[in-house]
C-alpha positions in Angstrom: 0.1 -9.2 7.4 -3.5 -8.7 7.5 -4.8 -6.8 3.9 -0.9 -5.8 3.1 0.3 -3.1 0.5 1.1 -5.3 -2.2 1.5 -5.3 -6.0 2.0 -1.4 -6.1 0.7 -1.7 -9.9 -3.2 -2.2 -8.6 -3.6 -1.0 -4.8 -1.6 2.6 -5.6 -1.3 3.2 -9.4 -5.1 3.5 -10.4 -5.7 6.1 -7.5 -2.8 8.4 -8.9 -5.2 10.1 -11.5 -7.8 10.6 -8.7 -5.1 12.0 -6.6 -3.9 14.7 -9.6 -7.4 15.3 -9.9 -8.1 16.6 -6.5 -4.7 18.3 -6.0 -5.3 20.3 -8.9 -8.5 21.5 -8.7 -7.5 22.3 -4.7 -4.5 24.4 -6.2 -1.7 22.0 -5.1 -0.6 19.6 -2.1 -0.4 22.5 0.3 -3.4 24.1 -0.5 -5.1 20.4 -0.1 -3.5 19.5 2.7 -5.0 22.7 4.6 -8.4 22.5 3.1 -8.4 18.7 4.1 -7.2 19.8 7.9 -10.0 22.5 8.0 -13.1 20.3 6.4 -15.0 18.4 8.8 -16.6 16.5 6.2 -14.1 14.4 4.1 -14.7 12.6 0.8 -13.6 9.3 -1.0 -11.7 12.0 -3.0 -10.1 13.7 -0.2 -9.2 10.6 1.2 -7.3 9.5 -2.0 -5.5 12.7 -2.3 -4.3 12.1 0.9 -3.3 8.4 0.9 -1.0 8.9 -2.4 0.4 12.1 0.0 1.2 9.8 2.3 2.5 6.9 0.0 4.9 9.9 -1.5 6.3 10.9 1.8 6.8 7.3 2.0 8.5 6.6 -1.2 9.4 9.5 -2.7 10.6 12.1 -0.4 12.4 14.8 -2.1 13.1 18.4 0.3 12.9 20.7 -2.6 9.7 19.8 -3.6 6.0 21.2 -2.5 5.4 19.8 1.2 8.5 17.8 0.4 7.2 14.9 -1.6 7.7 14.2 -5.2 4.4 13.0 -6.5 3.8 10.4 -9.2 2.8 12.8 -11.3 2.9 16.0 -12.6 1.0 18.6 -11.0 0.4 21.1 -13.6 -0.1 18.7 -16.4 -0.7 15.2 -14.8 1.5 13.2 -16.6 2.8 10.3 -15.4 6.3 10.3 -13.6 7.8 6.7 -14.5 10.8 8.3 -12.8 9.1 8.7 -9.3 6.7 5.9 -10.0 9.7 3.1 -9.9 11.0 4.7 -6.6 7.8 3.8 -5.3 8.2 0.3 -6.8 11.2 -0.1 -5.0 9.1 -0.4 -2.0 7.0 -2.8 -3.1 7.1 -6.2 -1.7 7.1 -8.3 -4.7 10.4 -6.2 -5.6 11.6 -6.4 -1.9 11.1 -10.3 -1.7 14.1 -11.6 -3.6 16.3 -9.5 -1.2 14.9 -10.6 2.1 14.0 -14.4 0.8 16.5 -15.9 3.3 15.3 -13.8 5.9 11.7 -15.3 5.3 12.8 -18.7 5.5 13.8 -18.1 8.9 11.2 -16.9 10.2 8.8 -18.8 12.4 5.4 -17.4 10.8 4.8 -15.4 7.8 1.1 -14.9 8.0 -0.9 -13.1 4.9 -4.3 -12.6 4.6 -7.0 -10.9 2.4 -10.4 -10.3 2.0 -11.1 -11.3 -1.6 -13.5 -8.2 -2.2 -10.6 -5.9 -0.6 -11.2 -1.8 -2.9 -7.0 -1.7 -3.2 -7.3 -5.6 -5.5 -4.8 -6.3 -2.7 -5.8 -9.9 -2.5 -5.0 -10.0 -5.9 -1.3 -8.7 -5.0 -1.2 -11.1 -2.0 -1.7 -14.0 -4.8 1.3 -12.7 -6.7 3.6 -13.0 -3.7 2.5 -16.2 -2.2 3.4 -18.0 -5.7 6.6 -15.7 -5.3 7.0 -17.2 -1.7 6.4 -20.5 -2.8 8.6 -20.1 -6.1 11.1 -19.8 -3.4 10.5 -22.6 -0.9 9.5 -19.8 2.1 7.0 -21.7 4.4 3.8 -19.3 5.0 0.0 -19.3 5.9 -2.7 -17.8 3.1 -5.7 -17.2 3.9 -8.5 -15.4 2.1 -11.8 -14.6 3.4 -14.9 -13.5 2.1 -14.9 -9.5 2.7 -13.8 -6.2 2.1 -10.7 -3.8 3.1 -12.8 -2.3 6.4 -13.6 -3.3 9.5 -11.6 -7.2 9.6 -10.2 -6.8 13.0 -12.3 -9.6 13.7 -9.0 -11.4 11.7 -7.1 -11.1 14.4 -8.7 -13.8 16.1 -7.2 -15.9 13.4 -3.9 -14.4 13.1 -2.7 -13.5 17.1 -3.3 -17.3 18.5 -0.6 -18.3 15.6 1.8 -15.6 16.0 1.4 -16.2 20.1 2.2 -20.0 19.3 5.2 -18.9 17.0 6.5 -16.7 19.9 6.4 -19.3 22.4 7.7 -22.0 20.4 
């Protein structure tokens, strides 16, 4: 996993009052979905309204609701939705690892790593689950490097020799 969704509480929850904030004043997910199609010039803000779309047709898809999605909040108000927000959780690897531990000790590489400037604090999540991992005796490799979310495909020249050698072996 290179810069992996993890610890839900930091990468996704403090982008959900951006993401009311644009959906409302657009006049609902629809109506920013269509203005965000039609723009050719996108902001941070439209970006963030759109990445907590995605994450809710990820985690919380729900047919009777507006582009069928329930959000993690409410629309009208903003309020949080605790009842949404733990489906979401659900998903979350630290909540998924207990599950799947056994799994992870047989595989041949479980790779992580994280720039430790990454914008979603996911290195900071990646910290929680490698003590997780190694609360739980699951061999892995963590690695953190000095940048950002963006432009680290220059990782993979770190990551694909291992998972070639854990293929092959």
């Amino acid at each position: 996993s290179h810069s992996g969704d993890v610890y839900f509480e930091y990468c996704y929850r403090p982008e959900i009052a951006k993401a009311c904030d644009v959906l409302q004043r657009a006049g609902g997910a629809g109506a920013f979905l269509t203005r965000f199609h039609a723009s050719p010039q996108k902001s941070k803000s439209d970006f963030t309204g759109f990445e907590i779309l995605g994450m809710a047709a990820c985690y919380s898809p729900d047919p009777a609701a507006d582009l069928g999605v329930a959000l993690p909040f409410d629309l009208a108000t903003g309020a949080f939705r605790d009842d949404v927000w733990q489906r979401w959780v659900a998903h979350d690897p630290l909540s998924l690892l207990e599950a799947h531990a056994d799994a992870l000790r047989h595989m041949k590489l479980v790779y992580l790593d994280c720039g430790t400037r990454d914008e979603y604090h996911l290195h900071l999540g990646l910290r929680l689950f490698v003590r997780a991992l190694q609360a739980r005796g699951i061999a892995h490799t963590h690695l953190e490097y000095d940048d950002a979310h963006m432009n680290v495909s220059y990782r993979y020249d770190v990551s694909l020799p291992l998972l070639a050698e854990a293929i092959s072996a």
